[in-house]
C-alpha positions in Angstrom: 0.0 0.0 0.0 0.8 3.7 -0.6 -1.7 5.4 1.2 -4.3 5.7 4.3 -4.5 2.6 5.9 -8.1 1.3 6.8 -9.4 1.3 10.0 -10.2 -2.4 9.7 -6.6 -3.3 8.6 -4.1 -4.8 10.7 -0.7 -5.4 10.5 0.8 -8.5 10.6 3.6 -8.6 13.3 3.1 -5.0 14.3 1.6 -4.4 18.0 -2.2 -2.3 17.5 -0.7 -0.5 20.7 -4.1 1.5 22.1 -6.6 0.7 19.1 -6.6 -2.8 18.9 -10.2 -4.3 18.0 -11.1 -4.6 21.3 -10.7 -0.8 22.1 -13.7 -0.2 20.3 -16.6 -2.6 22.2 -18.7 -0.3 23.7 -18.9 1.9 20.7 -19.0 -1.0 17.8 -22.1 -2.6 19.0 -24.3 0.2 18.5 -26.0 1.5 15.4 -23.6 4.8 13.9 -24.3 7.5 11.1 -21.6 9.4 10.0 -22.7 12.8 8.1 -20.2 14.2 6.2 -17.7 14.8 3.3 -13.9 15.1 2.9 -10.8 13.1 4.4 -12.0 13.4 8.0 -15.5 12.4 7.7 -13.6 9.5 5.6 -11.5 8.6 8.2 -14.1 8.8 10.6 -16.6 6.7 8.4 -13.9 3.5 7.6 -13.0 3.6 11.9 -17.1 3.5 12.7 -17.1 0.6 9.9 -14.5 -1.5 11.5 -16.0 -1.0 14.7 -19.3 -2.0 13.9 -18.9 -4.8 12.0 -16.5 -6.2 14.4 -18.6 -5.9 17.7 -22.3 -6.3 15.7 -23.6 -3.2 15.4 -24.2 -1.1 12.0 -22.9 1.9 9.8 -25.9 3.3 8.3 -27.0 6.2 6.6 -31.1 6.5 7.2 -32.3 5.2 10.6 -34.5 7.0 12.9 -33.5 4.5 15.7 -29.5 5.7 15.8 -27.6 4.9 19.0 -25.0 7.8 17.7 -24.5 10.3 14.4 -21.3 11.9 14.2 -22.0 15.5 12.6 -20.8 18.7 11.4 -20.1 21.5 11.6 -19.0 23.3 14.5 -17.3 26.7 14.9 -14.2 25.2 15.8 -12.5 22.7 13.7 -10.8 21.0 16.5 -13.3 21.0 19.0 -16.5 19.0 19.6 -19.7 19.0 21.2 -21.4 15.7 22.6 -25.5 16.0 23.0 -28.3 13.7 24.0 -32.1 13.7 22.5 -35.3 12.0 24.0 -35.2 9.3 22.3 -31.2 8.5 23.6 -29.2 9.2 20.4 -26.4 10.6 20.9 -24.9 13.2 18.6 -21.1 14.3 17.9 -21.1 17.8 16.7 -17.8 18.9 15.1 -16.0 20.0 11.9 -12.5 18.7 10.5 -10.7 17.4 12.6 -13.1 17.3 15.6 -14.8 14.9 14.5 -12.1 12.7 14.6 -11.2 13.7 18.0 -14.7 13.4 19.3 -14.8 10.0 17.6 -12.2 8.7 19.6 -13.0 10.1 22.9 -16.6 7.6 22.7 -13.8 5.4 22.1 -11.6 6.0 25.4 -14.8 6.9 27.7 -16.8 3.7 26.3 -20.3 3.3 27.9 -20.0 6.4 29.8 -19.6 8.6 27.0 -22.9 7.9 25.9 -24.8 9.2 29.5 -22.5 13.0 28.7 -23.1 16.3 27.1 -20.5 19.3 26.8 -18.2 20.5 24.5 -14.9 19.6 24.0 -12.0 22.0 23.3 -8.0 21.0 23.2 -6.2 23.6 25.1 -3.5 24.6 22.7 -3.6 24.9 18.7 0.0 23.1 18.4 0.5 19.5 19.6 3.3 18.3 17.4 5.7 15.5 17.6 9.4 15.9 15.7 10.8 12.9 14.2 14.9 13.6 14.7 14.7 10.9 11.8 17.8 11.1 9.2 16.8 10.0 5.6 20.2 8.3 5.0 22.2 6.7 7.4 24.2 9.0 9.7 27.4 7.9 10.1 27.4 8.7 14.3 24.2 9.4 14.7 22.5 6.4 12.9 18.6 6.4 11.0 17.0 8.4 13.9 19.1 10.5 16.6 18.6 9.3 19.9 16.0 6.6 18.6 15.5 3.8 20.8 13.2 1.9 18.8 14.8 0.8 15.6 15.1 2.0 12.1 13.0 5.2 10.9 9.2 4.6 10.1 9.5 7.3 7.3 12.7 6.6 5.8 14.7 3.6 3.9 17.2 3.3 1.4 18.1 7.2 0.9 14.9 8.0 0.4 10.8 7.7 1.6 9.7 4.6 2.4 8.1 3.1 -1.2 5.6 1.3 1.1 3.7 4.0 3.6 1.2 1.6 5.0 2.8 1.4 8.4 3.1 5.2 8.3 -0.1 5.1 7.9 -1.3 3.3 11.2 1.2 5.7 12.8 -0.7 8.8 11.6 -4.0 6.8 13.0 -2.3 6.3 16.5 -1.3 9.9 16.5 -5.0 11.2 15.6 -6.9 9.4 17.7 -4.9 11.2 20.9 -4.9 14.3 19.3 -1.3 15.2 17.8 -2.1 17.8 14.7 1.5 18.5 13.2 4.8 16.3 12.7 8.0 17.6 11.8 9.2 14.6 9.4 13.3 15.1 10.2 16.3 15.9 12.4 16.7 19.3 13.6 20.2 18.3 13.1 19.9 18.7 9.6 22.3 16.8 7.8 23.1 17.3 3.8 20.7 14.7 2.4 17.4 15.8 4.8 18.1 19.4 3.5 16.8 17.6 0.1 13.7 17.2 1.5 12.8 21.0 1.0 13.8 21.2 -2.7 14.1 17.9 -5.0 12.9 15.4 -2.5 9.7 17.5 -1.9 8.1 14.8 -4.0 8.6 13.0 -0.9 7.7 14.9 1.4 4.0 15.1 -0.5 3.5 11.3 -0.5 3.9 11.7 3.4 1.7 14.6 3.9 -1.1 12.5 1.8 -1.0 10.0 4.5 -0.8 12.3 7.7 -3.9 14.6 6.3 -6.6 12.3 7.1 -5.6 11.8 10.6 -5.9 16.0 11.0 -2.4 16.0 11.0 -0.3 18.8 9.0 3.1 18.3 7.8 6.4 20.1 8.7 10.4 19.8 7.9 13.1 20.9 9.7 15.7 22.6 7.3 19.0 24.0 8.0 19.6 27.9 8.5 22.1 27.4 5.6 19.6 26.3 3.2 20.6 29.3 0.8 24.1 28.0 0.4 23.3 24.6 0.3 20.6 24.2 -1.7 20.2 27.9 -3.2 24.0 27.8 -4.4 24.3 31.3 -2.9 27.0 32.9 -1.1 25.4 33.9 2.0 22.6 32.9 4.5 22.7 36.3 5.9 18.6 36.7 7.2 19.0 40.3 5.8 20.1 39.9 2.8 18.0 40.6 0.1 18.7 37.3 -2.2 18.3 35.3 0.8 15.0 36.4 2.1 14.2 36.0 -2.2 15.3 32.7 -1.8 13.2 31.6 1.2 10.2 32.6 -0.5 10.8 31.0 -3.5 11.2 27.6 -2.4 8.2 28.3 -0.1 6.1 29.5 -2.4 7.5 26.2 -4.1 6.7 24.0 -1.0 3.0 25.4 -0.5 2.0 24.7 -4.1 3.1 21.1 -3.9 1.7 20.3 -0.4 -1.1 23.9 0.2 -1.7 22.9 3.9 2.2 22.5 4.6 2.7 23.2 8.6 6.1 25.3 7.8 9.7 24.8 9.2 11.6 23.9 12.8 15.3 25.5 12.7 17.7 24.5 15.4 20.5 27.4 14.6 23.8 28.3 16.7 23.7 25.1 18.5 25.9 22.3 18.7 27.4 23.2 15.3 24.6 24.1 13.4 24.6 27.0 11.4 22.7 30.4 12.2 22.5 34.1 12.5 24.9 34.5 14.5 28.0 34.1 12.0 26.4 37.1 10.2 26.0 39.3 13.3 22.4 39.2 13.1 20.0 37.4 16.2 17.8 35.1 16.7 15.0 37.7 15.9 16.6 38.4 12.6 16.9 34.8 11.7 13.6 33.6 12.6 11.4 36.3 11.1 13.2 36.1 7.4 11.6 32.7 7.4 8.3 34.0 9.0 8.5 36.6 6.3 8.8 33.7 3.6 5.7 31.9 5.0 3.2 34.3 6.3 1.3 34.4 3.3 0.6 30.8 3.5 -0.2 30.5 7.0 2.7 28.7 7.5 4.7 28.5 10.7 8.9 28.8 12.6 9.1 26.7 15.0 12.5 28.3 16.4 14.4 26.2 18.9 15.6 27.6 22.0 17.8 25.2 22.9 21.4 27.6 22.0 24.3 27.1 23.8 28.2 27.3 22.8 29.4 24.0 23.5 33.1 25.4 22.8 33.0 28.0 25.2 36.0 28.3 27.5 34.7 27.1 30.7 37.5 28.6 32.9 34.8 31.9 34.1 33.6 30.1 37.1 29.7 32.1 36.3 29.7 30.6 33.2 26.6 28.2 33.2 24.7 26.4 30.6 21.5 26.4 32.6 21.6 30.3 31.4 22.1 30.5 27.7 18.5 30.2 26.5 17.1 32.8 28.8 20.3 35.0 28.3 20.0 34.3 24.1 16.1 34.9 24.2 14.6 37.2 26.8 16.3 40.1 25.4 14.7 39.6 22.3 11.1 39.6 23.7 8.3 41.5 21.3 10.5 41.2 18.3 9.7 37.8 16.5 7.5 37.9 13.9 3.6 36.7 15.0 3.7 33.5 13.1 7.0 32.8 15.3 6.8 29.7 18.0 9.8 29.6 20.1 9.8 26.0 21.3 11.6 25.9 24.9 12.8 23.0 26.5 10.8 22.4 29.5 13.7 22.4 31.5 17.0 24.5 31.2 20.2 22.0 30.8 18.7 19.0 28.3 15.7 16.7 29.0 17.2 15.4 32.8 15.2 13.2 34.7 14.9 16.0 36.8 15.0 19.8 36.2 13.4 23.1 37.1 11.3 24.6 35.0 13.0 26.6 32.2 12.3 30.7 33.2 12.2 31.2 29.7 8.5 30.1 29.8 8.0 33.2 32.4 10.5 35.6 30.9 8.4 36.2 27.5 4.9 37.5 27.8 4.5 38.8 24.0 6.4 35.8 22.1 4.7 32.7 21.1 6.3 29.8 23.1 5.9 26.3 22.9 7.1 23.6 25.2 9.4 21.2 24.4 9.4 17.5 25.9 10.8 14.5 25.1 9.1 11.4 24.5 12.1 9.1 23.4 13.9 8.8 26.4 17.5 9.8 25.8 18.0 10.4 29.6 15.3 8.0 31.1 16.6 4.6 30.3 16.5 5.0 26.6 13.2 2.7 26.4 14.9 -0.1 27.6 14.0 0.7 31.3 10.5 1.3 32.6 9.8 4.9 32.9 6.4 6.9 32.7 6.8 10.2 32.0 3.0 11.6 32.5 3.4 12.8 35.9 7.1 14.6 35.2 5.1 16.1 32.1 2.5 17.2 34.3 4.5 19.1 37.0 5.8 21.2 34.7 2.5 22.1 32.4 0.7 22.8 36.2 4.1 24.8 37.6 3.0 28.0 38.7 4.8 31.0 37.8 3.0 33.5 39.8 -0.7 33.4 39.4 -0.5 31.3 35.8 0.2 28.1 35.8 2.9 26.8 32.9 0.5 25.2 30.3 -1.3 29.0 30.1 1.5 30.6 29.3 2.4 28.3 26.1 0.7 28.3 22.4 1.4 24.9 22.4 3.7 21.8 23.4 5.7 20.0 21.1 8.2 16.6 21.7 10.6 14.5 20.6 9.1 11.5 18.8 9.5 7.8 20.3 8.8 5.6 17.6 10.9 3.5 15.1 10.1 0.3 12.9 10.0 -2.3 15.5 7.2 -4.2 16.0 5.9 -2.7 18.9 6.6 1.3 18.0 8.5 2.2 21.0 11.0 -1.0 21.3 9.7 -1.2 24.9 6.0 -2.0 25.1 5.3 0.1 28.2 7.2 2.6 26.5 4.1 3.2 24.7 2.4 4.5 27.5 4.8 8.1 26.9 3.5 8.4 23.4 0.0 8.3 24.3 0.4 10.3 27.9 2.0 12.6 25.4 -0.7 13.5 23.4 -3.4 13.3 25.5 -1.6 15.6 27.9 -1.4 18.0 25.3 -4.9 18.1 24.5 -5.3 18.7 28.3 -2.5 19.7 30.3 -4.7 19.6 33.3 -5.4 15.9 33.0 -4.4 13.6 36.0 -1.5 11.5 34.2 -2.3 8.7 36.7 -6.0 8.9 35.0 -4.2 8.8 31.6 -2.3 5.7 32.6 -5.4 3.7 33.6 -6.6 4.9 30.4 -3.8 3.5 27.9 -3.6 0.5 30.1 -7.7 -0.4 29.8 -7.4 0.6 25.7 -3.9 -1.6 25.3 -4.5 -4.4 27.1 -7.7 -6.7 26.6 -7.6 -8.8 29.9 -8.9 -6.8 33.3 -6.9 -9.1 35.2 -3.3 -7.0 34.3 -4.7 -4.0 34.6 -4.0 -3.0 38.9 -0.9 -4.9 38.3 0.7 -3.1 35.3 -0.7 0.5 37.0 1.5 -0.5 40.0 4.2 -1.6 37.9 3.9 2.0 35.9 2.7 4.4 38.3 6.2 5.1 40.3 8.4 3.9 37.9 9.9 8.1 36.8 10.7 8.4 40.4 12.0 5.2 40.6 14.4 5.6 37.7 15.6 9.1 39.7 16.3 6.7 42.6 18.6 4.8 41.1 20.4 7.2 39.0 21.5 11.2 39.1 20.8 12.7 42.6 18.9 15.6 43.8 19.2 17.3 40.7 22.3 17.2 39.4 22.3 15.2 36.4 24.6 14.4 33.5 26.1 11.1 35.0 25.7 9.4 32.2 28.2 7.8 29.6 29.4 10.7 27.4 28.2 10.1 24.0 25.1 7.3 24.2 23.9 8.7 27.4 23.4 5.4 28.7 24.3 3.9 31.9 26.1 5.3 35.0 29.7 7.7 34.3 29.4 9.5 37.3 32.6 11.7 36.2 32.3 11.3 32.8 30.6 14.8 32.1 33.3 17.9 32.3 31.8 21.2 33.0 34.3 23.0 33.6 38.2 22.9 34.1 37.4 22.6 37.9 34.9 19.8 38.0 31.7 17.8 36.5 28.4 18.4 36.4 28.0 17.8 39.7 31.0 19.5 41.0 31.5 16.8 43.6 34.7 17.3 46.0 35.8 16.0 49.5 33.6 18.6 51.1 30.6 18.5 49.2 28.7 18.2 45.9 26.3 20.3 43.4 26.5 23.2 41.6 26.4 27.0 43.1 23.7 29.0 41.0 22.8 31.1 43.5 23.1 35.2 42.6 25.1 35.8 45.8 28.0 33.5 45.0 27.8 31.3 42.2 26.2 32.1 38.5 23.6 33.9 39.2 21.0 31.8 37.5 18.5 31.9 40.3 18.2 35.6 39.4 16.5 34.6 36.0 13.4 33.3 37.8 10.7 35.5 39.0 9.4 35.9 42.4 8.9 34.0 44.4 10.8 31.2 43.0 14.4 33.3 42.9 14.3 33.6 46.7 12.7 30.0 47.0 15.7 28.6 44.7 18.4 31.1 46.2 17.8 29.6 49.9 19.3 26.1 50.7 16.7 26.5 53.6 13.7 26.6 51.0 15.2 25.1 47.7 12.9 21.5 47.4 15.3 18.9 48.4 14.5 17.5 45.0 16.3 20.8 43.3 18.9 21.4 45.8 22.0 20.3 44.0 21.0 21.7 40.8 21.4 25.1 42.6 23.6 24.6 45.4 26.6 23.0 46.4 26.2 21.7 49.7 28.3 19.6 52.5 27.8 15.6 52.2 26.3 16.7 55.8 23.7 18.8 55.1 20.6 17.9 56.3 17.1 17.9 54.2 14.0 18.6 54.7 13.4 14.7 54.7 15.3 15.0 57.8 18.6 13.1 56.4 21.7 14.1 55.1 22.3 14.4 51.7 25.2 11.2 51.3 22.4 9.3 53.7 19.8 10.3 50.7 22.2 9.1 48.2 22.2 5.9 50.0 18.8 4.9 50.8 17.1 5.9 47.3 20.0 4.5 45.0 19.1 1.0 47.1 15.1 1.6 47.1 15.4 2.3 43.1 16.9 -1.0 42.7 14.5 -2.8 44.9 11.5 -1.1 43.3 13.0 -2.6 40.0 12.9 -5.9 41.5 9.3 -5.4 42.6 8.7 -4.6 38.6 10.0 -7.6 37.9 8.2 -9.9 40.0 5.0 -8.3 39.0 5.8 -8.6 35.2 6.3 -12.5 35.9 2.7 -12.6 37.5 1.3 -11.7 33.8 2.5 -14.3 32.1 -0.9 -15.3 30.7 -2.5 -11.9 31.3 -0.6 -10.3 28.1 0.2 -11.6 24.7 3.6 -13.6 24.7 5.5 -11.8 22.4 4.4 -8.8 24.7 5.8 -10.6 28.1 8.6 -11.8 26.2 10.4 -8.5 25.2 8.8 -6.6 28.4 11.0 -9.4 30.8 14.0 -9.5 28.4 14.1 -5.2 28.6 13.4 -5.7 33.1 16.4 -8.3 32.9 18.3 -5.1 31.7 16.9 -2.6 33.2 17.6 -4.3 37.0 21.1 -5.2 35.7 21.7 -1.2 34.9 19.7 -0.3 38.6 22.2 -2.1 40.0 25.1 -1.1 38.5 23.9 2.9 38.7 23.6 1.8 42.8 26.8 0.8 43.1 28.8 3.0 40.7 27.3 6.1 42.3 27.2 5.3 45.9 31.2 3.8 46.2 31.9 7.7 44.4 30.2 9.5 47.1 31.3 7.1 50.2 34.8 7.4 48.7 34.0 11.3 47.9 32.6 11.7 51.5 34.5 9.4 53.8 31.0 9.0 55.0 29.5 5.1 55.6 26.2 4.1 54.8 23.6 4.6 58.1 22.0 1.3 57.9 25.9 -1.0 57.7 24.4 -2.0 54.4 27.6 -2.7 51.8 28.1 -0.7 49.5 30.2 -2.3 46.4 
């Protein structure tokens, strides 16, 4: 196949994830009219079709008994409206892609959607996923940067895939939780995916045919050097006359080939990418000649905050990573073009299991930001260890930054995709559960991620019977993975290069120490205003005094701004080596507890499902136990200081 996949269709050897026939019980058994023209009605007709036919019920187009019509129009294409008559039909009100959405919510609520009324309204107009997928083969990087899950979905062979029926069910999965935009390719954009804007843009068409019936629009990440590179000019210079021509050119190009074409993502003066800067322009400058080139398409720059010299000279004791995007960005407030995004990490180093908030969020008030997660788990145990991510998500889209909560401040939340070609998306079953949370969170950023969790577990998994386990299993397993690896805050103990496994000193950060700035007397970094880089100042109140204070930093933050003595005690009421101690042991136990409860489901799940979930908890106890030891013999070596309890520490 080349084209939408079905509804009814299911791959052989590939895992339905959350729309697997039985999904759809409650809603296939009753009689459904769908009213309606275009791709999304279409979508939306082929799903109700499969559903019915598989659970006895009917698709029909005159009955005046109806348990349900799905309807348009509404006012807003995205939203929905559920109503109820006398005679207990119930009716889905929507246009475009509401439809779709409202569609699958009497999917997720089953029986209960049918006793509701209200409207439905997702809280932000972007909810994209980027694909860092490479259309050749990257000699370091591989098909897909930091991809934990195989080979690219989109790409083979130098080229897009000839087959796009697995794309297909991809852009299905992605609908039915909401997503509306994918950027197809790496931000790091390598020679070959700059292609994709000029003579691959055949390409890039075939892919956009199969997103645009799931309500999702297409977008490419293309390099700030695209003049040179493609253009054959000798400049990128934003202000440049035959530069800005050239952007709207091939735009103009772009937009008459694929007409609802999202627009571009632009990583520039970062980790070697090219950008404004080598022209003495700013980030203003470079974003708004491409805004320029795609206002009058409706088109969209999605400009990446995430700048940061990573050849700086380190020697300045103040100088601090945490700092560059607020220090690149905030000045700059009020200048970007209206149909600029600036997508912001949500944290301000790079994706940490734990992080403040980035006070670039706060520091904007009249630029468009979006923020940035990410669901492929480059610092989480690269989806070969359990890790839910809904509830770290969800502290940070309900932080309060005065009287506003973070998810009001953004225009919309974008992420790193998750998925490759293995057979169950993600590599890692469970690991599914981020994709899903994902989306669903970014339709509501209010939504209980424990809630969500339930939700994919009842949708994924046909037997009742794994369902409390697998929540237990899940629930705790982000702060279980922060047990057993980084600290307090500090992050970056990783292996340099695959980020993978413990290196407790294998970061630099300066000439003077690591990440973590461990020494005899203490550990963490000073990023307080009175003495260390003053990036506690960039917050505003209260959270500048609240981080500035080792009295009233949380004890989950405190090395991330301070450096402290091994004595210090916390708020928990132990020291901080004694904290080191007891969670690095509890994070493995609590992956041995994983384990034994996986075991009890052999039965409950499919057995190609238990099979790879037990072969990735082998490894993922084997690494909790090495992280345990690695990082506890540093700091009782560091310290001098011996575990409270006499337990040994290896």
């Amino acid at each position: 196949m080349n084209g939408s996949l079905g509804a009814a269709e299911l791959l052989p050897d590939v895992h339905p994830a959350w729309l697997p026939p039985t999904a759809f019980r409650a809603l296939g058994a009753r009689r459904v009219r769908v009213v309606g023209d275009g791709p999304i009605a279409d979508t939306v007709r082929a799903e109700a079709l499969a559903a019915t036919t598989a659970h006895g019920g009917a698709l029909v187009t005159e009955d005046p008994e109806l348990d349900l019509v799905l309807t348009g129009p509404d006012d807003d294409p995205e939203a929905f409206a559920i109503t109820r008559d006398a005679a207990g039909t119930t009716t889905v009100t929507a246009s475009g892609p509401g439809l779709l959405y409202g569609f699958h919510h009497l999917v997720r609520a089953g029986e209960s959607a049918f006793q509701e009324t209200g409207e439905h309204h997702p809280a932000y107009p972007v909810r994209m996923l980027d694909h860092w997928d490479n259309v050749d083969v990257h000699p370091v990087m591989g098909q897909v940067e930091r991809g934990y899950s195989g080979g690219s979905l989109l790409y083979a062979d130098g080229a897009v895939r000839p087959d796009l029926t697995r794309v297909a069910a991809y852009a299905r999965l992605l609908g039915s939780i909401g997503v509306n935009r994918v950027a197809l390719n790496n931000v790091n954009v390598h020679r070959t995916e700059a292609r994709l804007l000029t003579d691959l843009l055949p390409e890039v068409v075939r892919l956009a045919e199969v997103f645009r019936p799931h309500g999702i629009r297409a977008h490419l990440s293309v390099t700030f050097a695209s003049p040179i590179l493609l253009g054959g000019l000798t400049t990128a210079d934003p202000l440049d006359p035959e530069v800005r021509s050239w952007w709207a050119r091939t735009t103009a190009a772009v937009y008459a080939a694929i007409p609802d074409f999202g627009g571009y993502v632009v990583k520039a003066d970062s980790e070697g990418q090219p950008g404004p800067f080598s022209y003495g322009r700013d980030h203003a400058d470079g974003a708004n000649a491409l805004a320029e080139a795609l206002e009058p398409f409706g088109g969209t720059v999605f400009w990446r905050a995430f700048v940061y010299d990573h050849h700086q000279d380190w020697r300045d004791r103040t100088t601090d990573r945490a700092r560059a995007a607020h220090d690149h960005f905030t000045p700059l407030d009020g200048e970007f073009a209206d149909n600029v995004v600036l997508q912001v990490k949500n944290g301000p180093i790079d994706f940490q299991p734990r992080e403040p908030v980035s006070p670039v969020i706060a520091a904007m008030p009249t630029t468009r930001l979006a923020v940035e997660f990410q669901v492929t788990q480059e610092y989480t145990g690269q989806q070969r260890h359990v890790c839910y991510l809904g509830p770290q998500w969800s502290e940070v889209l309900r932080f309060p930054f005065g009287d506003r909560e973070v998810h009001t401040l953004a225009a919309g939340v974008t992420a790193v995709s998750n998925v490759g070609d293995d057979p169950f998306w993600t590599g890692h079953p469970l690991a599914q559960a981020n994709l899903y949370a994902f989306g669903r969170l970014a339709w509501d950023p209010t939504a209980d991620p424990d809630e969500l969790l339930r939700e994919w577990i009842a949708l994924t998994f046909p037997d009742p019977a794994a369902h409390a386990p697998l929540h237990e299993l899940m629930s705790g397993s982000w702060r279980a993975y922060e047990d057993y690896t980084a600290p307090l805050g500090v992050g970056f103990m990783v292996r340099p290069g695959d980020h993978y496994g413990p290196d407790v000193d294998g970061y630099e950060y300066t000439r003077w120490g690591t990440y973590h700035f461990a020494d005899r007397d203490g550990v963490g970094v000073d990023r307080t205003r009175a003495t260390g880089t003053g990036f506690t100042g960039q917050y505003p109140q209260p959270w500048r005094e609240v981080y500035e204070d080792p009295g009233t930093c949380p004890d989950e933050l405190l090395l991330f701004f301070h450096h402290v003595p091994y004595g210090h005690v916390l708020h928990s009421g132990k020291t901080v080596v004694q904290h080191v101690y007891d969670t690095h042991f509890a994070g493995v136990e609590a992956v041995e507890r994983m384990v034994t409860t996986w075991e009890s489901l052999r039965g409950k799940v499919s057995d190609d499902v238990h099979e790879r979930v037990t072969e990735r908890l082998v490894e993922q106890l084997r690494c909790a136990v090495e992280w345990r030891d690695q990082v506890n013999t540093y700091f009782l070596r560091k310290s001098g200081v011996p575990d409270a309890h006499g337990r040994t520490i290896h």
